[in-house]
OpenMM code with the backbone's topology and positions (N, CA, C; nanometers):
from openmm import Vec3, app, unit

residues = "UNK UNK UNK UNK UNK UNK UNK UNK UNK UNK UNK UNK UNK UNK UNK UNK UNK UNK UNK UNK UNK UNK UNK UNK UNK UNK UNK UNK UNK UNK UNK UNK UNK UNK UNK UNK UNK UNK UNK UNK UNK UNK UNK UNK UNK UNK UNK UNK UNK UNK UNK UNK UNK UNK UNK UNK UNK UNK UNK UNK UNK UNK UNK UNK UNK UNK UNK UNK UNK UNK UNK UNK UNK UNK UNK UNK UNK UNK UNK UNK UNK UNK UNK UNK UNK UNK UNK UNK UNK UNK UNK UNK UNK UNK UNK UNK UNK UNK UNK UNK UNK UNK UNK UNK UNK UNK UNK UNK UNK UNK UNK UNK UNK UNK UNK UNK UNK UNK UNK UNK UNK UNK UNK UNK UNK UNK UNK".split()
positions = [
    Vec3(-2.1299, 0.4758, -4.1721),
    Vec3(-2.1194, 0.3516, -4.1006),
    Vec3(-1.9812, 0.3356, -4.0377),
    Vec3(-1.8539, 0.3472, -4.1234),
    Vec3(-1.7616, 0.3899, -4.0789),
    Vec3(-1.6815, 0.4463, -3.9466),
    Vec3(-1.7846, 0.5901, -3.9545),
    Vec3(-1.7431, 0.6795, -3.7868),
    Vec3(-1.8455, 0.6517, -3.6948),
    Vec3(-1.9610, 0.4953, -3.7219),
    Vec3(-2.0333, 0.4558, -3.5928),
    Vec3(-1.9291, 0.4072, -3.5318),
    Vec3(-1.8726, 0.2349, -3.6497),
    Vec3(-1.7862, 0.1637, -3.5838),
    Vec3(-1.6628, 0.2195, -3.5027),
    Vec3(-1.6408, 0.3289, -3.5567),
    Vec3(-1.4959, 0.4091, -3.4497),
    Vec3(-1.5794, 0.4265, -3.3372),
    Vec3(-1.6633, 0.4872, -3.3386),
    Vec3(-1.7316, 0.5776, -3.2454),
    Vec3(-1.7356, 0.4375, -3.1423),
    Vec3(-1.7831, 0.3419, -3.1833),
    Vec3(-1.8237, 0.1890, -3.0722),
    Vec3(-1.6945, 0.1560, -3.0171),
    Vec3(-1.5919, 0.1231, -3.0965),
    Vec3(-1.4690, 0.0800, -3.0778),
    Vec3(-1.4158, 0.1759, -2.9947),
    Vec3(-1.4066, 0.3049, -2.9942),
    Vec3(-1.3504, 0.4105, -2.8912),
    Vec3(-1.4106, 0.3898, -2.7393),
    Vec3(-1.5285, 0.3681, -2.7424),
    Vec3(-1.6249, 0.3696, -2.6411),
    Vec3(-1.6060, 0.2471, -2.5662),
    Vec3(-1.6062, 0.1120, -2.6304),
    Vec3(-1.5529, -0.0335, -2.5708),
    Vec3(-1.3872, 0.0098, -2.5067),
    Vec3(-1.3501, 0.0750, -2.5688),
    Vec3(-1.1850, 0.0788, -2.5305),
    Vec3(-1.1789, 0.1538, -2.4133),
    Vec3(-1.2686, 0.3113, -2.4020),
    Vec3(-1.2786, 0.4105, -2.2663),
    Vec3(-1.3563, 0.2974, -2.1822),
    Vec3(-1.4317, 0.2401, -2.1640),
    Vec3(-1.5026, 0.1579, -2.0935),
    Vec3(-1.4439, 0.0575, -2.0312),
    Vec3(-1.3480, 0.0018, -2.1010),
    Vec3(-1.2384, -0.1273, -2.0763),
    Vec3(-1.1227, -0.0792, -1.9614),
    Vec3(-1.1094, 0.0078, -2.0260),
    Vec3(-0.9430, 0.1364, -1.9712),
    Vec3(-1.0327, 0.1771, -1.8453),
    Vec3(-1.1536, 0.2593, -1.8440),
    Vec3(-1.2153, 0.2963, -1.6857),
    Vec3(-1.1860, 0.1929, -1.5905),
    Vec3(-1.2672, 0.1025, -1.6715),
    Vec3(-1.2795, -0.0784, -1.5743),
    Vec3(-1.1676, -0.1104, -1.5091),
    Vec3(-1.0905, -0.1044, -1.5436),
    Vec3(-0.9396, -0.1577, -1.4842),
    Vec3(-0.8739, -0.0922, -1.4132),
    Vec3(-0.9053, 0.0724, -1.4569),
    Vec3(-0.8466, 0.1460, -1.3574),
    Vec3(-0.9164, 0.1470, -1.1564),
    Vec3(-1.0206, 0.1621, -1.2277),
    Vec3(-1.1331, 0.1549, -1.1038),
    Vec3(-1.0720, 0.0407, -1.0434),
    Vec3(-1.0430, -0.0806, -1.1026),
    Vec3(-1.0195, -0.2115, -1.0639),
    Vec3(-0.8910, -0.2022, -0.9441),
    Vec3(-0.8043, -0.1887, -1.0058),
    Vec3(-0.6855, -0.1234, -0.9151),
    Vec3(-0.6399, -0.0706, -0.8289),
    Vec3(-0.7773, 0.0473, -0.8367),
    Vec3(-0.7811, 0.1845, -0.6901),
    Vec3(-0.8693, 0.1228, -0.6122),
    Vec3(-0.9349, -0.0354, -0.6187),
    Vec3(-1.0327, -0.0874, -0.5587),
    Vec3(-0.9775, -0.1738, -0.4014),
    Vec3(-1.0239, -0.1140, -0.2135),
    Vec3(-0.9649, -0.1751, -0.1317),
    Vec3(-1.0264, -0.3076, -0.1495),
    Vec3(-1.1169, -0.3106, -0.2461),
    Vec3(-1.1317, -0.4693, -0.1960),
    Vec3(-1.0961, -0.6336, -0.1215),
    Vec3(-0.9353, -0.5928, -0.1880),
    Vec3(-0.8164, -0.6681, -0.1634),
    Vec3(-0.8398, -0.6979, 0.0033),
    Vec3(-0.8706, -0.5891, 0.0891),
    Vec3(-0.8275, -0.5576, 0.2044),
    Vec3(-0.8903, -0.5458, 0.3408),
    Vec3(-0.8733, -0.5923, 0.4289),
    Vec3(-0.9431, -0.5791, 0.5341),
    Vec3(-0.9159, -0.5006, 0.6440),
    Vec3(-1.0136, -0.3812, 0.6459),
    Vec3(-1.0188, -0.2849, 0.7319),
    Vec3(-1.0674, -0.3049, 0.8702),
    Vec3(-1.1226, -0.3798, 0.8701),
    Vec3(-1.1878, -0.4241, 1.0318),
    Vec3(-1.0950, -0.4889, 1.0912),
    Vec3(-0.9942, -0.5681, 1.0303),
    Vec3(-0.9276, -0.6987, 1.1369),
    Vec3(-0.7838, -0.6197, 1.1532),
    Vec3(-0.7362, -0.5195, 1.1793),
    Vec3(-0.5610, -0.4656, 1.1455),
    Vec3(-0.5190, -0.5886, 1.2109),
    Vec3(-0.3865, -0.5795, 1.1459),
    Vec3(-0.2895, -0.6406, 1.2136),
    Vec3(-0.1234, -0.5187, 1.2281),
    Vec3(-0.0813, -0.5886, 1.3332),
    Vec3(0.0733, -0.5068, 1.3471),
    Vec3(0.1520, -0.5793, 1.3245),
    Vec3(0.2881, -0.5942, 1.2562),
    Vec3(0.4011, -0.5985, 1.2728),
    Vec3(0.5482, -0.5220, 1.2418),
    Vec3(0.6664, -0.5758, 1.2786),
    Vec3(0.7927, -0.4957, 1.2780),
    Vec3(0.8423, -0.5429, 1.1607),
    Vec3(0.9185, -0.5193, 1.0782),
    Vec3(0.9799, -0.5791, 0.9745),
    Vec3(1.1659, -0.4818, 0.9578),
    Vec3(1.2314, -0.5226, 0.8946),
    Vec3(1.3439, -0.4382, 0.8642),
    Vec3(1.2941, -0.3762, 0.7218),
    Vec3(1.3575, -0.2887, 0.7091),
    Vec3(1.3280, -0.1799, 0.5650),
    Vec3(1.4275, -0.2132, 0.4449),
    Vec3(1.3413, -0.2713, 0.3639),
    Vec3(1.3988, -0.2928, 0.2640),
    Vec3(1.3757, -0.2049, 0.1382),
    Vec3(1.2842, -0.1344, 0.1207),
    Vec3(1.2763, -0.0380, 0.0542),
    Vec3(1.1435, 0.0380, 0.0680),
    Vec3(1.1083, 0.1676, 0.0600),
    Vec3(0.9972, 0.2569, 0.1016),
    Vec3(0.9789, 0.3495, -0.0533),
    Vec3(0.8733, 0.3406, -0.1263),
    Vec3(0.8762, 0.4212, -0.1991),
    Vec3(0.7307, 0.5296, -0.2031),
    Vec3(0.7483, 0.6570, -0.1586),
    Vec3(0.6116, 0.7378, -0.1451),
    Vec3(0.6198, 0.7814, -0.3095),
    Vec3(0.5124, 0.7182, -0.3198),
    Vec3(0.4984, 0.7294, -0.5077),
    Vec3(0.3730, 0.7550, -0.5408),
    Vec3(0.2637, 0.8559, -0.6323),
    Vec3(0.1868, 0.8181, -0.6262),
    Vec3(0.1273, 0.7318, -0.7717),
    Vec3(0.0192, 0.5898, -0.7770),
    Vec3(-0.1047, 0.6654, -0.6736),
    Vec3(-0.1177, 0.6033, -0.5780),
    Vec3(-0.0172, 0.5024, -0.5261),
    Vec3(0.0153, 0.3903, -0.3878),
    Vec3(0.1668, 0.4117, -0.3912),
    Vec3(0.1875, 0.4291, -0.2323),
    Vec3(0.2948, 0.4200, -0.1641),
    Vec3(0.3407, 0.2859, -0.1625),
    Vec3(0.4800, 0.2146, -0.1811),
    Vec3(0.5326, 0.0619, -0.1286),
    Vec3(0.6014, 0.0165, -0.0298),
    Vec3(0.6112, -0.0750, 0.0285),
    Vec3(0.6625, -0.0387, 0.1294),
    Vec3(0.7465, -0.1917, 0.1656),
    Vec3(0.8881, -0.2318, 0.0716),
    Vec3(0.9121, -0.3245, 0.1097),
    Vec3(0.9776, -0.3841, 0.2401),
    Vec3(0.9774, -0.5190, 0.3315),
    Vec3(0.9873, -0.4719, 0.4244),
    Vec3(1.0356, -0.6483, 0.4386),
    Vec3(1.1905, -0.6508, 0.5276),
    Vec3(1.1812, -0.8199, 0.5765),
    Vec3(1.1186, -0.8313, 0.6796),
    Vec3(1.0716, -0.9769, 0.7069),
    Vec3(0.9792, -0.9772, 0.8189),
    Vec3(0.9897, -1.1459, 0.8378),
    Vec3(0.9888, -1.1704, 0.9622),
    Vec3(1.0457, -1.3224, 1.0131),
    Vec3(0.9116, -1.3075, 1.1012),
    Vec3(0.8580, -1.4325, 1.0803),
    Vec3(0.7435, -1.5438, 1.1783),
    Vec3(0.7674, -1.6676, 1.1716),
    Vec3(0.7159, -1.7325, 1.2691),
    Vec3(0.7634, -1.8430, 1.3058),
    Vec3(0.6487, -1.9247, 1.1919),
    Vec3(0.5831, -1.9107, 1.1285),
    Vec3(0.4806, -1.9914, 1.0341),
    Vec3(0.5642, -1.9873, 0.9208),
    Vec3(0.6186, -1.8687, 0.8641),
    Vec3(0.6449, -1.8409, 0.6970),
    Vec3(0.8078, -1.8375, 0.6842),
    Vec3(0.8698, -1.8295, 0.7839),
    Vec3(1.0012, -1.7893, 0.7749),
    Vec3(1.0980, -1.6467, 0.7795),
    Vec3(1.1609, -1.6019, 0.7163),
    Vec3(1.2239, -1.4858, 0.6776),
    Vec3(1.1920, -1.4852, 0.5358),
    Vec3(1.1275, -1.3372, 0.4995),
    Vec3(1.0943, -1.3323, 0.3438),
    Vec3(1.0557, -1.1552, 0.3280),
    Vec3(1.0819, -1.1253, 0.2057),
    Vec3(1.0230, -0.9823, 0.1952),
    Vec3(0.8975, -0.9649, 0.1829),
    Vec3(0.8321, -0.8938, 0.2054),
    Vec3(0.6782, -0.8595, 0.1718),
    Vec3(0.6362, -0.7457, 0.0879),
    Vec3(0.5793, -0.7161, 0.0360),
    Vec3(0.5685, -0.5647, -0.0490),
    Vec3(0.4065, -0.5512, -0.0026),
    Vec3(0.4445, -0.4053, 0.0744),
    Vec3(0.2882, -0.3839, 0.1211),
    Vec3(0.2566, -0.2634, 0.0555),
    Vec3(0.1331, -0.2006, -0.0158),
    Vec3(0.0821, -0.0679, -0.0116),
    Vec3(0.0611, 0.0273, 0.0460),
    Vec3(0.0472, 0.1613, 0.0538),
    Vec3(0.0375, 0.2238, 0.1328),
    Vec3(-0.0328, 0.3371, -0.0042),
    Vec3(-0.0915, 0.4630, 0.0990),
    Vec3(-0.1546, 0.5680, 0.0776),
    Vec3(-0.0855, 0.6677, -0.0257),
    Vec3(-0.1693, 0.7411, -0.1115),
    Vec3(-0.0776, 0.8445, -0.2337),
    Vec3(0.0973, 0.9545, -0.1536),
    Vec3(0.1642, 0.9409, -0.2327),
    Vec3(0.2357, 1.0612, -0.1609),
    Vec3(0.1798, 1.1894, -0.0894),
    Vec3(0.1194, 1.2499, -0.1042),
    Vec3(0.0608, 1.3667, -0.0267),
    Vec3(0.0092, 1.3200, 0.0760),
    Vec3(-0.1019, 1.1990, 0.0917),
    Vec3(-0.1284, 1.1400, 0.2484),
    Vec3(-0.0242, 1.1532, 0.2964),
    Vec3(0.0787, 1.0858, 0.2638),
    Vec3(0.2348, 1.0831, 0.3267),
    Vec3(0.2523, 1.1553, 0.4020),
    Vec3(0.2895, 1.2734, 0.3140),
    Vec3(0.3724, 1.3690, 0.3451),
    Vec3(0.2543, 1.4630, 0.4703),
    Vec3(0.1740, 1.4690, 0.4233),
    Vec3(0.0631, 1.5361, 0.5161),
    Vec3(0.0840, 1.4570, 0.6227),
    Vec3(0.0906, 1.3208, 0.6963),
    Vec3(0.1019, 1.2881, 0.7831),
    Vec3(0.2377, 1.2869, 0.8683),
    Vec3(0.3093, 1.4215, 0.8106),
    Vec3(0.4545, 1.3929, 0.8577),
    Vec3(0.5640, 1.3240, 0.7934),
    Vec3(0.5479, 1.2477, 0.7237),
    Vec3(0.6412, 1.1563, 0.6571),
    Vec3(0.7285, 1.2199, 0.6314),
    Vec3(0.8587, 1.1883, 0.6284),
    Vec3(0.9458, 1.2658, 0.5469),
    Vec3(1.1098, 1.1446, 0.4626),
    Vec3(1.1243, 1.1578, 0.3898),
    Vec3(1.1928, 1.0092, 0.3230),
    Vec3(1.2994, 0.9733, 0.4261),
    Vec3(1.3300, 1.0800, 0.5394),
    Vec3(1.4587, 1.0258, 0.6530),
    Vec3(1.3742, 0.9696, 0.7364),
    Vec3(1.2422, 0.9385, 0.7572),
    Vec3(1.2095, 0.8868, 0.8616),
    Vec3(1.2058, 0.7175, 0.8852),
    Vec3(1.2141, 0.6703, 0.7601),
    Vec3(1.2845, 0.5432, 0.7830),
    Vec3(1.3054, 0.5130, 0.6321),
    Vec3(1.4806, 0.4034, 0.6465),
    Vec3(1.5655, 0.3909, 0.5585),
    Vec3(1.5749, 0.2343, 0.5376),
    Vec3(1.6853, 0.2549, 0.4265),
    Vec3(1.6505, 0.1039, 0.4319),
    Vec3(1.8074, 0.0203, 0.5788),
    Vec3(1.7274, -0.1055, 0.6299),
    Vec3(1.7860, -0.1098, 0.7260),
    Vec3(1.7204, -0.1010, 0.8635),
    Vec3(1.6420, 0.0216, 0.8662),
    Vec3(1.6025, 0.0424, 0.9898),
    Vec3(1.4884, -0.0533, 1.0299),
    Vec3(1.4565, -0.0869, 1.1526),
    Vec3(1.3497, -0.1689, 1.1821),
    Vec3(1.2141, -0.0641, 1.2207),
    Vec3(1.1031, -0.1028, 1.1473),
    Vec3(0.9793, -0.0067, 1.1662),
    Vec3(0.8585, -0.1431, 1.2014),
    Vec3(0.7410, -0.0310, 1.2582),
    Vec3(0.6746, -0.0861, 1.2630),
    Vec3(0.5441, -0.0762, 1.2098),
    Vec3(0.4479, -0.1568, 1.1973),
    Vec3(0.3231, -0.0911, 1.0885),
    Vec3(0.2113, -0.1564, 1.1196),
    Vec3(0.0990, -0.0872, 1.0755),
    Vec3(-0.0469, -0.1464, 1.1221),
    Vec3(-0.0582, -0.1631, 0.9666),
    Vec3(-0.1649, -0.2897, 0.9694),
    Vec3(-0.2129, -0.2510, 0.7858),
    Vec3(-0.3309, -0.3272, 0.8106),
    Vec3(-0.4190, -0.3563, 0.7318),
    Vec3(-0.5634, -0.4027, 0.6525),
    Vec3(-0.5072, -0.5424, 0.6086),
    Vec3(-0.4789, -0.5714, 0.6671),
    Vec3(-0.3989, -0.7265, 0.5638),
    Vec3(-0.4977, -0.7815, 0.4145),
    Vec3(-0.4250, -0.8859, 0.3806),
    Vec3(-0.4716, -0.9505, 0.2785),
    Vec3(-0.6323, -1.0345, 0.2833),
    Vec3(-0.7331, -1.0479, 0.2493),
    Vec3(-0.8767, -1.1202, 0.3295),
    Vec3(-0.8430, -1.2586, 0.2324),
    Vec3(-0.6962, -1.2723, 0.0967),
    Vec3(-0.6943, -1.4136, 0.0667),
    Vec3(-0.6093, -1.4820, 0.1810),
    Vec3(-0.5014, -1.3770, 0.2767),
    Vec3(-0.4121, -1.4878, 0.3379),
    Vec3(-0.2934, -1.4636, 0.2887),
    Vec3(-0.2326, -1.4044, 0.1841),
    Vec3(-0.1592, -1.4106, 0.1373),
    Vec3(-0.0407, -1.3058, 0.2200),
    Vec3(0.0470, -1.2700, 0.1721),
    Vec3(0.1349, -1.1442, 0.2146),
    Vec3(0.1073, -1.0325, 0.1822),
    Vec3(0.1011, -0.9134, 0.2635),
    Vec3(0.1056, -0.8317, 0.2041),
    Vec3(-0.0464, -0.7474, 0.2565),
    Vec3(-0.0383, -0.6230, 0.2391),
    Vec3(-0.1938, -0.5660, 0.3033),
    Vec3(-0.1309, -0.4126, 0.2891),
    Vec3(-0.2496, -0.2878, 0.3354),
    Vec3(-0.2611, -0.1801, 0.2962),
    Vec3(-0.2055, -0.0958, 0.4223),
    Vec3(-0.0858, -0.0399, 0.4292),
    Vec3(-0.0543, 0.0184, 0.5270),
    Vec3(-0.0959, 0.1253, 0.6094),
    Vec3(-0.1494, 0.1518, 0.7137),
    Vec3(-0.2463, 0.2630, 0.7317),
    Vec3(-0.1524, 0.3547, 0.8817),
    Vec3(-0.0606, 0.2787, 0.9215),
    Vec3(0.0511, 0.3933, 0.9776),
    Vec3(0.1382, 0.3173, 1.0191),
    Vec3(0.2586, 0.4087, 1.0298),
    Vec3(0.4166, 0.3260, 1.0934),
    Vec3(0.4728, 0.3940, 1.1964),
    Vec3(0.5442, 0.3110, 1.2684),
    Vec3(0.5831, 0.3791, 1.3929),
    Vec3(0.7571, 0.3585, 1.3090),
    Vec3(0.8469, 0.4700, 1.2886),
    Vec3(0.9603, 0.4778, 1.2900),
    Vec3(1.0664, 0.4119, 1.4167),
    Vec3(1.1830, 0.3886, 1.3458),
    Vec3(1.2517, 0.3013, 1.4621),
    Vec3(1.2975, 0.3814, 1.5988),
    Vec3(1.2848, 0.5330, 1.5347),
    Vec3(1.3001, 0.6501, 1.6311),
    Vec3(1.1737, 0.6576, 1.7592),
    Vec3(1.0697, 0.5404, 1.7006),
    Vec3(0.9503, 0.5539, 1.7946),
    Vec3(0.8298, 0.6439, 1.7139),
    Vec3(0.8617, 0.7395, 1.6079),
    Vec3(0.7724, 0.8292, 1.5658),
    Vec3(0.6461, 0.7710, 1.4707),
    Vec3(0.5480, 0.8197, 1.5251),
    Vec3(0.4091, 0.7333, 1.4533),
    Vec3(0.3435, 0.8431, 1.3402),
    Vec3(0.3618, 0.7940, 1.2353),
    Vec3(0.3361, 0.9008, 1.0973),
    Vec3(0.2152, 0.7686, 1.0406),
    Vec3(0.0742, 0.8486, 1.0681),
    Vec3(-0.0437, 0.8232, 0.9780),
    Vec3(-0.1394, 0.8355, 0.9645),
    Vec3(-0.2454, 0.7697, 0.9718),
    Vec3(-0.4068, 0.8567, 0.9340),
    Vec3(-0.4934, 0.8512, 1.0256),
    Vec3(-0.5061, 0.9134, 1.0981),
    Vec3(-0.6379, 0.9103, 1.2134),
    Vec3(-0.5149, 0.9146, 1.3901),
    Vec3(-0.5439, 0.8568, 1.4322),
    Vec3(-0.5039, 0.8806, 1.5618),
    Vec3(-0.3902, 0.7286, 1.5491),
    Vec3(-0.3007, 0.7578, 1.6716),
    Vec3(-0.2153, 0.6258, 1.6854),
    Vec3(-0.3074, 0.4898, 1.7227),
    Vec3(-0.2975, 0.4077, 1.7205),
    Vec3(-0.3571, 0.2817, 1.7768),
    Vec3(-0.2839, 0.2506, 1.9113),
] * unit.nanometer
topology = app.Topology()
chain = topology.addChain("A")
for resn in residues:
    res = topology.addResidue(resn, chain)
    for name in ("N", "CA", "C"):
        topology.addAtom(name, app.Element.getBySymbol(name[0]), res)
């Protein structure tokens, strides 16, 4: 009776631990149909996997001046798309398409950037 209850308890726990992970790697968050663009200054870029970050200041006339922390694609997308960590620093002004948020909030899934050099590093063709 003993090594059922482990056996259940192991199984609730792999089941729990899947759930959340799945939960996480889930675009749900995100909307792929509506992109939006903007420029922001670089406040920090990290190609990490299993999401890239991509902090970034960014001034509109609705929200103000504020940082945003957006997602982006595993390191190897990255780098496969050219990326390389000199292509933008912190400081530089970039620009980016993303999936935005579908609550409204800040923040959305980055799907390519145009470097301040002009250079467009990302997935599918430029927009």
């Amino acid at each position: 009776m003993k090594k059922i209850l482990t056996a259940m308890i192991a199984g609730i726990c792999f089941i729990a631990g899947a759930t959340s992970a799945f939960a996480h790697h889930s675009a749900a968050p995100f909307d792929f149909v509506n992109r939006a663009t903007l420029k922001g200054i670089v406040k920090e870029i990290k190609i990490i996997n299993p999401h890239s970050v991509f902090i970034l200041e960014v001034t509109d006339e609705e929200r103000g001046t504020r940082d945003i922390e957006f997602e982006g694609m595993s390191a190897s997308v990255f780098y496969r798309s050219g990326f390389t960590p000199s292509a933008a620093k912190p400081g530089d002004v970039i620009e980016i398409t993303i999936a935005p948020r579908k609550d409204g909030e800040d923040g959305g899934f980055v799907s390519s950037m145009v470097s301040q050099d002009g250079e467009w590093f990302g997935f599918g063709t430029p927009e």
